[in-house]
C-alpha positions as CSV (number, residue, x, y, z in Angstrom):
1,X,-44.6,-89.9,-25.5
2,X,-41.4,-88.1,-24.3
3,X,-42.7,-84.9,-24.7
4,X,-45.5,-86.4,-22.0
5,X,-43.1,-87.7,-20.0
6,X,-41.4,-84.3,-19.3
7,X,-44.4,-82.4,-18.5
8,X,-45.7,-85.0,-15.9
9,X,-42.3,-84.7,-14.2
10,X,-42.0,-80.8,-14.0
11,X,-45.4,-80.9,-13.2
12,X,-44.7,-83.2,-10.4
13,X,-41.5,-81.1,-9.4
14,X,-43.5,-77.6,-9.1
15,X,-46.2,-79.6,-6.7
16,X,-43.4,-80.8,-4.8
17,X,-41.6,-76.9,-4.6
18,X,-45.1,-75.6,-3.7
19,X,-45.2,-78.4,-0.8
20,X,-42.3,-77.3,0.9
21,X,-42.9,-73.5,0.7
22,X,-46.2,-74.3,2.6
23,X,-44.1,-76.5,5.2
24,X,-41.7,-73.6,5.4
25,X,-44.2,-71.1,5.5
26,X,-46.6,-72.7,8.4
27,X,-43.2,-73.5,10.4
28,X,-42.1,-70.0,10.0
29,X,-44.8,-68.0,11.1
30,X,-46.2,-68.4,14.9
31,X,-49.5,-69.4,15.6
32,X,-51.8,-66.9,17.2
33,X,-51.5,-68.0,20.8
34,X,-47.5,-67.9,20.6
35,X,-47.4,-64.4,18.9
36,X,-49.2,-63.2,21.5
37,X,-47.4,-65.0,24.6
38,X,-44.2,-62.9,22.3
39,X,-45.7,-59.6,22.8
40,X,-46.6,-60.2,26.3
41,X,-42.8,-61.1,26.8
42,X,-41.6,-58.1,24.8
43,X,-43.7,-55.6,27.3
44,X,-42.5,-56.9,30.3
45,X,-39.3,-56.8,29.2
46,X,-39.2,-54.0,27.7
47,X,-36.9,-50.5,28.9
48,X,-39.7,-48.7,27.3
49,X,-41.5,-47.3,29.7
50,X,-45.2,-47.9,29.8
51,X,-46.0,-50.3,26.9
52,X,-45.8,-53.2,29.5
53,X,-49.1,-51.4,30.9
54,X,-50.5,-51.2,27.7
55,X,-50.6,-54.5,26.8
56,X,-50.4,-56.4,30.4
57,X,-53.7,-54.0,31.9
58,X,-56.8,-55.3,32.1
59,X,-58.8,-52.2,32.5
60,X,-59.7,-50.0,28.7
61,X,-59.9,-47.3,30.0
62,X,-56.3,-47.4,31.9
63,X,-55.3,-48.9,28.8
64,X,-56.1,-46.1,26.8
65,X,-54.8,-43.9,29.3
66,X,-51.6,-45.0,29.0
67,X,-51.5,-45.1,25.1
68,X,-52.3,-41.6,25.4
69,X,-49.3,-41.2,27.8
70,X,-46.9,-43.2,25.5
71,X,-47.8,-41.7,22.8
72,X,-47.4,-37.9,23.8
73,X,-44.0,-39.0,25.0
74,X,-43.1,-40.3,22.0
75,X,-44.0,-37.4,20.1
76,X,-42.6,-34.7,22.6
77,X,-39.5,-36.5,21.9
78,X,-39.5,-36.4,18.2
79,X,-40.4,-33.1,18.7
80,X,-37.4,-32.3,20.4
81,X,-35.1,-34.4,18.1
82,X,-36.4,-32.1,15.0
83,X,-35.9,-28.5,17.3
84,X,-32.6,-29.9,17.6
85,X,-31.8,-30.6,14.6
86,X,-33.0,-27.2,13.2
87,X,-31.0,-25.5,15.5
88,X,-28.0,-27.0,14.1
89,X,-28.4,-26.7,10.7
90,X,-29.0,-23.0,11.5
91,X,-24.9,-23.4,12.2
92,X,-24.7,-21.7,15.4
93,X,-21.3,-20.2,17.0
94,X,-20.3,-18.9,20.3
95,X,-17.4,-16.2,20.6
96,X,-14.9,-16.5,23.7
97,X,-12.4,-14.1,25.0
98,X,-9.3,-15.3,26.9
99,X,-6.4,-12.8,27.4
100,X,-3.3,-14.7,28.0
101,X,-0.5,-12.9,30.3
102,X,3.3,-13.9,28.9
103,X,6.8,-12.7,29.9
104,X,7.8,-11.9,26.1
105,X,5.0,-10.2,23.5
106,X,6.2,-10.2,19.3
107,X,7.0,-7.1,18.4
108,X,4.7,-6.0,15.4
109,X,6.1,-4.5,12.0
110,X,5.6,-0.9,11.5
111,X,6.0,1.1,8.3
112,X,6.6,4.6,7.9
113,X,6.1,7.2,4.9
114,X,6.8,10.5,4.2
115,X,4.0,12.6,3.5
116,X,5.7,14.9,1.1
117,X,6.6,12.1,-2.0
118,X,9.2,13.5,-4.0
119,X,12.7,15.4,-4.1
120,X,12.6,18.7,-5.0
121,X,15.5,19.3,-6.9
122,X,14.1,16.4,-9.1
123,X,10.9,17.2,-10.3
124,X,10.9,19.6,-12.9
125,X,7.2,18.8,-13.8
126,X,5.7,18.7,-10.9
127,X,2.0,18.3,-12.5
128,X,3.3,15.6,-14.5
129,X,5.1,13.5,-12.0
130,X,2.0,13.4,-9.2
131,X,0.2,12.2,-12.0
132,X,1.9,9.8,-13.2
133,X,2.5,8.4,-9.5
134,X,-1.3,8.7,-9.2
135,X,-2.0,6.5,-12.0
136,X,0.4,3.9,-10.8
137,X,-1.0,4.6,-7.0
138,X,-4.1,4.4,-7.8
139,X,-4.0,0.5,-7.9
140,X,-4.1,0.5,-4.2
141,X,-6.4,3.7,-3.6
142,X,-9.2,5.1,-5.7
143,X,-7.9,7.8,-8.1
144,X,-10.2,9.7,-10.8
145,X,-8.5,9.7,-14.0
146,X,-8.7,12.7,-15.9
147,X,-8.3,12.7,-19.5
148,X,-7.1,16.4,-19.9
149,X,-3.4,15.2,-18.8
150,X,-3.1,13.0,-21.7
151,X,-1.7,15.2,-24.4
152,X,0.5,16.4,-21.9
153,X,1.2,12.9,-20.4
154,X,2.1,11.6,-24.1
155,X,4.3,14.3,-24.4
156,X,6.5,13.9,-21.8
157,X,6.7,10.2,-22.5
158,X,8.2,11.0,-26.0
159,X,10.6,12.7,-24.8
160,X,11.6,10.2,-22.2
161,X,11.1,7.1,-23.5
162,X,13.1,5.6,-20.8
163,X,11.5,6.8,-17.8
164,X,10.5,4.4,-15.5
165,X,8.4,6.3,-12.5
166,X,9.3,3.5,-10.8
167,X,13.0,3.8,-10.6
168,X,12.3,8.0,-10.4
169,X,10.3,6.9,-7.0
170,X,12.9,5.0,-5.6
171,X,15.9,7.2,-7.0
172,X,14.2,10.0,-5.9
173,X,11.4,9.7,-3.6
174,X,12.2,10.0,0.1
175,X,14.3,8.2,1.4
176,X,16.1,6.8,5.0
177,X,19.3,7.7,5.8
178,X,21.1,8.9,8.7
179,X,19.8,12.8,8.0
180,X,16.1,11.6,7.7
181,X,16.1,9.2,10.8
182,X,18.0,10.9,13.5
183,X,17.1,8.7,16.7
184,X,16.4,4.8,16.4
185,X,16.6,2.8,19.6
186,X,14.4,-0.7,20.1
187,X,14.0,-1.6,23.5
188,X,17.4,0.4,24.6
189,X,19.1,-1.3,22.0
190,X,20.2,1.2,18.4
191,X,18.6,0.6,15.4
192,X,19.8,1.9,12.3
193,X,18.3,2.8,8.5
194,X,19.7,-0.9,7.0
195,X,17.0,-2.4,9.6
196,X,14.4,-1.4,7.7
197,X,12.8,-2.6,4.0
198,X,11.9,-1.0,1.5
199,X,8.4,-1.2,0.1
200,X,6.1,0.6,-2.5
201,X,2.4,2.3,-1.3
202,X,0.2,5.1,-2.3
203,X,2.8,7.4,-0.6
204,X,5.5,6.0,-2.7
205,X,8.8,4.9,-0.9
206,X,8.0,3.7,2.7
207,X,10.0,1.6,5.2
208,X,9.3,-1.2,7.4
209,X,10.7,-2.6,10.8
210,X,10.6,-5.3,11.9
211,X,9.3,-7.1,8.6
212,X,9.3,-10.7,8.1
213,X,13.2,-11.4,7.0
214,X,14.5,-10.9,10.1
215,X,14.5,-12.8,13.1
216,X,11.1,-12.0,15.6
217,X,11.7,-9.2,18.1
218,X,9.9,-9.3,21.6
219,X,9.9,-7.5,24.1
220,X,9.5,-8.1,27.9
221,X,8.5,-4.8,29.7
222,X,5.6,-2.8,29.0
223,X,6.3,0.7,28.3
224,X,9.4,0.2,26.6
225,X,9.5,-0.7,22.0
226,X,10.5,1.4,19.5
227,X,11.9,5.1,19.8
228,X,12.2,6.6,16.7
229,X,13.6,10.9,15.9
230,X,12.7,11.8,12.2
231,X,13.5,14.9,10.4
232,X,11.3,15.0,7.4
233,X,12.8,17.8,5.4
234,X,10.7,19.9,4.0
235,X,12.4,22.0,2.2
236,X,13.6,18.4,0.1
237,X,10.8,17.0,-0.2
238,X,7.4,18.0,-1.9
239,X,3.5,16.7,-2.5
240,X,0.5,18.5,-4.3
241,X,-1.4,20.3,-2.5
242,X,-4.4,20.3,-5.6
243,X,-4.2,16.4,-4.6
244,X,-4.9,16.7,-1.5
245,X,-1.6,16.2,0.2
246,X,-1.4,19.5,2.4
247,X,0.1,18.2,5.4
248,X,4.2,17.3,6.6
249,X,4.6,14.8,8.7
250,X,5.1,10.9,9.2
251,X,2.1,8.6,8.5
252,X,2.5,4.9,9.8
253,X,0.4,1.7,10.4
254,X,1.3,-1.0,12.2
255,X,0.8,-4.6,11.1
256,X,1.5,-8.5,11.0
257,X,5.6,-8.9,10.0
258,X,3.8,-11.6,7.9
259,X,1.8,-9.4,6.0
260,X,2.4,-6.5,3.3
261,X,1.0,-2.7,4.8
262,X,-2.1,-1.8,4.3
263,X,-2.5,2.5,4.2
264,X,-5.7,3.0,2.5
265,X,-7.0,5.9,4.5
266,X,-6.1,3.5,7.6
267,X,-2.6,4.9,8.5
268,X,-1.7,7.1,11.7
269,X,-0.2,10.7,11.1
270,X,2.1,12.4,12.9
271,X,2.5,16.2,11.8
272,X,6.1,17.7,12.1
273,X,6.8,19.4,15.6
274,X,4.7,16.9,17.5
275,X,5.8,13.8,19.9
276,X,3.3,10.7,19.2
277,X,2.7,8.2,22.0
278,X,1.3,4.9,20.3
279,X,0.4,2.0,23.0
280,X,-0.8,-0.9,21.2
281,X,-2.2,-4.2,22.5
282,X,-1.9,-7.6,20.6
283,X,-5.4,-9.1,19.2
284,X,-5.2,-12.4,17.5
285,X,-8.8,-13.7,15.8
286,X,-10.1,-17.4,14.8
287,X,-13.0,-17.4,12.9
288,X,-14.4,-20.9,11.9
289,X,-15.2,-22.3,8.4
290,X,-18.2,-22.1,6.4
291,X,-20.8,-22.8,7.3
292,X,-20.3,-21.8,10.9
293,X,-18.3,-18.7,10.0
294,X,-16.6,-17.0,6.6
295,X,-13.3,-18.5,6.4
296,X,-11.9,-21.2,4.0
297,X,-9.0,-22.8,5.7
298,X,-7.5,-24.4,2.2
299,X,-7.1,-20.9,-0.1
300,X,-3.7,-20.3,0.1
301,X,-1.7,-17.2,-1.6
302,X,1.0,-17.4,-4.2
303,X,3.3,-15.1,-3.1
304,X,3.2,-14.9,0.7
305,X,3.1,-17.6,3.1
306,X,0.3,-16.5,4.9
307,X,-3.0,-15.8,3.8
308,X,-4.8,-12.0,4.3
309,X,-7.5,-10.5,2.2
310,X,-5.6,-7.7,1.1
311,X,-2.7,-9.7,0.2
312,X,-5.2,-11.8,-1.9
313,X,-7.1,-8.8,-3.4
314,X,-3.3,-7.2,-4.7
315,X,-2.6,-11.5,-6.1
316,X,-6.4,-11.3,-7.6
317,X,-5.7,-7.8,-9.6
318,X,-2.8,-8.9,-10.5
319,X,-3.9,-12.1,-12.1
320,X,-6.5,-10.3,-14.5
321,X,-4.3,-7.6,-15.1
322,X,-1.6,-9.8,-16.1
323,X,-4.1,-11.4,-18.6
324,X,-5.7,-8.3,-20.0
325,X,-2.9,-6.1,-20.1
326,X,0.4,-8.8,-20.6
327,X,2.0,-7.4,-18.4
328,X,2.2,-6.7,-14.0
329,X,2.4,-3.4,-12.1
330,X,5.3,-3.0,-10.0
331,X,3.2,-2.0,-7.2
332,X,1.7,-5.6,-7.0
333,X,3.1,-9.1,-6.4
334,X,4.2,-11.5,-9.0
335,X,6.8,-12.1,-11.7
336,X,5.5,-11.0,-15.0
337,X,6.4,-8.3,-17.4
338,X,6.4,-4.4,-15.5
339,X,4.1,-2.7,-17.3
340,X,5.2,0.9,-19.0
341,X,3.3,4.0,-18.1
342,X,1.1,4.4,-21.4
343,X,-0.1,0.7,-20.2
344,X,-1.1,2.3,-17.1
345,X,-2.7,4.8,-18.4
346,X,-4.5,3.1,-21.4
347,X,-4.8,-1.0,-20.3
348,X,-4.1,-1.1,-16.6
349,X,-6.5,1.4,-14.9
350,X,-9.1,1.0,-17.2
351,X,-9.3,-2.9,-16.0
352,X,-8.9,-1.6,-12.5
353,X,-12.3,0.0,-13.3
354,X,-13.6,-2.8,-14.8
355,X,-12.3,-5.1,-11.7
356,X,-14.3,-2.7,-9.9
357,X,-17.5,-2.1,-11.3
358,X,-18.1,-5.9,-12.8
359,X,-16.8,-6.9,-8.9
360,X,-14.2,-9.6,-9.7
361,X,-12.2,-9.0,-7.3
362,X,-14.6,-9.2,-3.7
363,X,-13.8,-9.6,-0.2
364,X,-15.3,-10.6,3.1
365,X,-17.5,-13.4,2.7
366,X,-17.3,-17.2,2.2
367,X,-18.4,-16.9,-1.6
368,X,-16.1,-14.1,-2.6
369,X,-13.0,-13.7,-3.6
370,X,-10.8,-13.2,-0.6
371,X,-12.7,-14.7,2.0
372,X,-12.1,-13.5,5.6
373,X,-9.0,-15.2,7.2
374,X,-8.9,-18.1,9.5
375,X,-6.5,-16.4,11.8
376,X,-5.8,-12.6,11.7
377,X,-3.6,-11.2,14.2
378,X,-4.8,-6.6,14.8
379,X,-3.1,-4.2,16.7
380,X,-5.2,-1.9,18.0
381,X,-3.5,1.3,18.8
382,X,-4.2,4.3,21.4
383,X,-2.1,7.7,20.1
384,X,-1.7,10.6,22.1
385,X,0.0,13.9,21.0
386,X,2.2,16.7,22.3
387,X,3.9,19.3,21.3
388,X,7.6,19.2,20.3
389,X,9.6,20.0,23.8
390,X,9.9,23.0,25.9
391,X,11.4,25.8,25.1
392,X,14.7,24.2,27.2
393,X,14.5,21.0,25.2
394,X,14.3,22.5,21.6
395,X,17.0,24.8,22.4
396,X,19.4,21.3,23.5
397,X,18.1,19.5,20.7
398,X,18.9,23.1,18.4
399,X,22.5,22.9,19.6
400,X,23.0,19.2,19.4
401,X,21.7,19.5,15.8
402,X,22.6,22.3,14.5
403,X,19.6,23.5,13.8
404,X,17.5,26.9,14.6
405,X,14.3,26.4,16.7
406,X,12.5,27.5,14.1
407,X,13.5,24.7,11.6
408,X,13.3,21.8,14.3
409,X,9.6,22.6,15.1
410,X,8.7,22.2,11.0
411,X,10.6,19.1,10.4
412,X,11.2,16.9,13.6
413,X,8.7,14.2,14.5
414,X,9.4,11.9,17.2
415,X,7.3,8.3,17.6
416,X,6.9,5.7,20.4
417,X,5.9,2.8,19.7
418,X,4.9,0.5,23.0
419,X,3.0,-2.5,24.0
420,X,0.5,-1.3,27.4
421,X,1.0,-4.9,28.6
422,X,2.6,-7.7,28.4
423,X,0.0,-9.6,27.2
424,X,-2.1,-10.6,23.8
425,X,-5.8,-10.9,23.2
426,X,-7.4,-14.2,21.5
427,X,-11.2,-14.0,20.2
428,X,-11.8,-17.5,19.2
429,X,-15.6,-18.1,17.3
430,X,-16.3,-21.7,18.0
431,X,-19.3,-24.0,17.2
432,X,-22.3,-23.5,19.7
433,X,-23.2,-27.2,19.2
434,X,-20.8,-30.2,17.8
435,X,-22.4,-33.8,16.1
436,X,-21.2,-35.1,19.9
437,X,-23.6,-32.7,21.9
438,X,-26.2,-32.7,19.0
439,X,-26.3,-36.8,19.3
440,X,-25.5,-37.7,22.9
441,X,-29.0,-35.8,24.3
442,X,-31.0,-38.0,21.9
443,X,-29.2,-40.8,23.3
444,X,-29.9,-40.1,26.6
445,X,-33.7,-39.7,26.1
446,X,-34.1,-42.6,24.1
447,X,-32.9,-44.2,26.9
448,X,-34.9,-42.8,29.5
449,X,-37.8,-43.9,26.7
């Protein structure tokens, strides 16, 4: 009997559930003549153009006209909306130039080398010593290593177990003192050999002014920079002419104080007995960030403040060399171990191949390595040449020296280095089309709908 009991009253309690939907249900939904009176509210009201003539018309046929109207609108719209949406996502960019005019312009750096390497009275082994510079050089620049120099290489290293070619270089390479650099002058102003750092390249000891130490030199009238009187000594200094190293002179690139020199087949040379003009204009870069452009703002460098590829390609080298090998080359950045020459010969420039050819170590684009920077600041440079002064002027600058004709038009090179203009350069790549603009037409139409 209880077990009746509660199946009459849940019974009763579902009939009473399924009462109150149907009240619900009937009170919630419309009848047919007030759904309709809705729509006909709706298309009057309406800011969509021409659905109030759609439903309010009596006529078919202008009814159908005007669904066919409607409807093509709405679809030349969509149509629209998807074009420019496609165009976006094909992540389009816009360059612009804008030249700005100032009264002061940032002095660039500028690095010089000798292109005869080493002392004379120092190397005994001449072979030897180029080749041993090579393989340390050839971090930098592409060198072919030829096996037949090892028998003689491991010779001279066991009987000089000490040598360090980097010390030799620096002890012994060319160097800048008051007999090398004869005239200095910065906008009127002396300059001596102590401003200028020292720094390693393929050409072995080179100097830089104006690098990144010191406080930032301007200058304010175009025409006027750096004046610089070198005698290169040839008879001191000597190269390899089975390397390829058959000329005397200064080479020189200009760069960023922030960043390290780049040569690579990219410097200027001035032979002895000439006068080089060098006019230079300031060009500063922004490319924008993947997807629109190359760059990745967040990669940083470990041991320079700002970011360049070839600064990262020297940390990137120098990372898997430091793992292969145990130990760093001197010629790149970072703290570890220096490596010994048979590591050059044996570890390190065999994983400079392999860096190489296996492409570890990429630059350019977004996905590589060492993407392009965000901001790059160029120099581009006009040069023109003369010859080495009159016959008036080298017989003034004979006596003032001390020096026969003869000797001052084989060793004397004499560089200016000017700004054209006072002015700098910015190429900025921006984005052709922001979320704002891609949105706010949309908007618009929508409305106009």
């Amino acid at each position: 009997t209880s077990r009746t009991v509660k199946f009459n009253s849940s019974h009763l309690l579902a009939g009473k559930l399924e009462q109150i939907q149907l009240y619900l249900t009937k009170k919630l939904l419309p009848c047919l003549e007030d759904r309709r009176k809705y729509r006909q509210e709706f298309a009057s009201s309406t800011s969509f153009h021409g659905v109030h003539h759609i439903v309010q018309t009596q006529s078919r046929t202008r009814r159908v006209l005007w669904l066919l109207v409607v409807t093509s609108c709405l679809g030349i719209v969509i149509w629209q909306i998807c074009s420019r949406f496609n165009y976006y996502f094909t992540w389009p960019t816009t360059t612009t130039v804008v030249v700005q005019h100032v009264e002061n312009v940032k002095f660039p750096a500028v690095t010089f080398c000798s292109l005869n390497r080493f002392q004379v009275h120092a190397v005994s082994n001449l072979q030897i010593i180029f080749f041993l510079w090579n393989i340390v050089s050839g971090i930098v620049q592409k060198f072919a290593k030829e096996d037949k120099y090892f028998q003689e290489l491991n010779g001279f290293l066991l009987g000089n177990q000490n040598f360090s070619i980097k010390e030799f270089t620096r002890e012994n390479g060319f160097y800048l003192n008051g007999s090398t650099l004869l005239e200095c002058e910065f906008f009127g102003k002396t300059c001596h050999p102590e401003d200028f750092e020292h720094v390693f390249t393929e050409y072995g000891n080179c100097f830089t002014f104006n690098y990144n130490d010191l406080p930032a030199r301007s200058v304010s009238l175009s025409g006027r920079g750096l004046h610089l009187l070198f005698d290169v000594q040839q008879e001191q200094f000597t190269d390899d002419p089975a390397l390829g190293f058959t000329d005397a002179g200064i080479t020189f690139v200009i760069h960023s104080p922030k960043e390290i020199p780049r040569f690579d087949g990219l410097g200027l040379l001035t032979p002895v007995g000439m006068h080089a003009q060098v006019a230079i204009q300031q060009l500063k870069s922004i490319i924008q960030e993947y997807p629109w452009g190359e760059c990745k703002p967040d990669i940083k460098l470990q041991y320079q403040d700002t970011y360049s590829t070839n600064g990262c390609l020297q940390e990137c080298k120098a990372w898997y060399i430091q793992d292969w090998c145990g130990c760093l080359p001197f010629i790149l950045p970072g703290n570890g171990m220096e490596c010994d020459l048979m590591k050059f010969y044996n570890c390190v420039y065999p994983a400079i191949h392999d860096i190489e050819v296996k492409g570890l170590c990429t630059v350019g684009t977004h996905n590589s390595t060492c993407p392009a920077p965000c901001e790059e600041t160029h120099y581009p440079t006009t040069v023109s040449y003369s010859s080495f002064g009159g016959e008036n002027a080298i017989k003034y600058i004979s006596a003032k020296l001390k020096k026969s004709p003869e000797y001052i038009r084989q060793n004397l090179v004499i560089i200016d280095i000017k700004y054209d203009d006072l002015s700098y350069r910015i190429t900025q790549q921006q984005k052709a089309l922001t979320i704002s603009e891609l949105l706010e037409p949309h908007y618009q139409q929508v409305d106009i709908q």
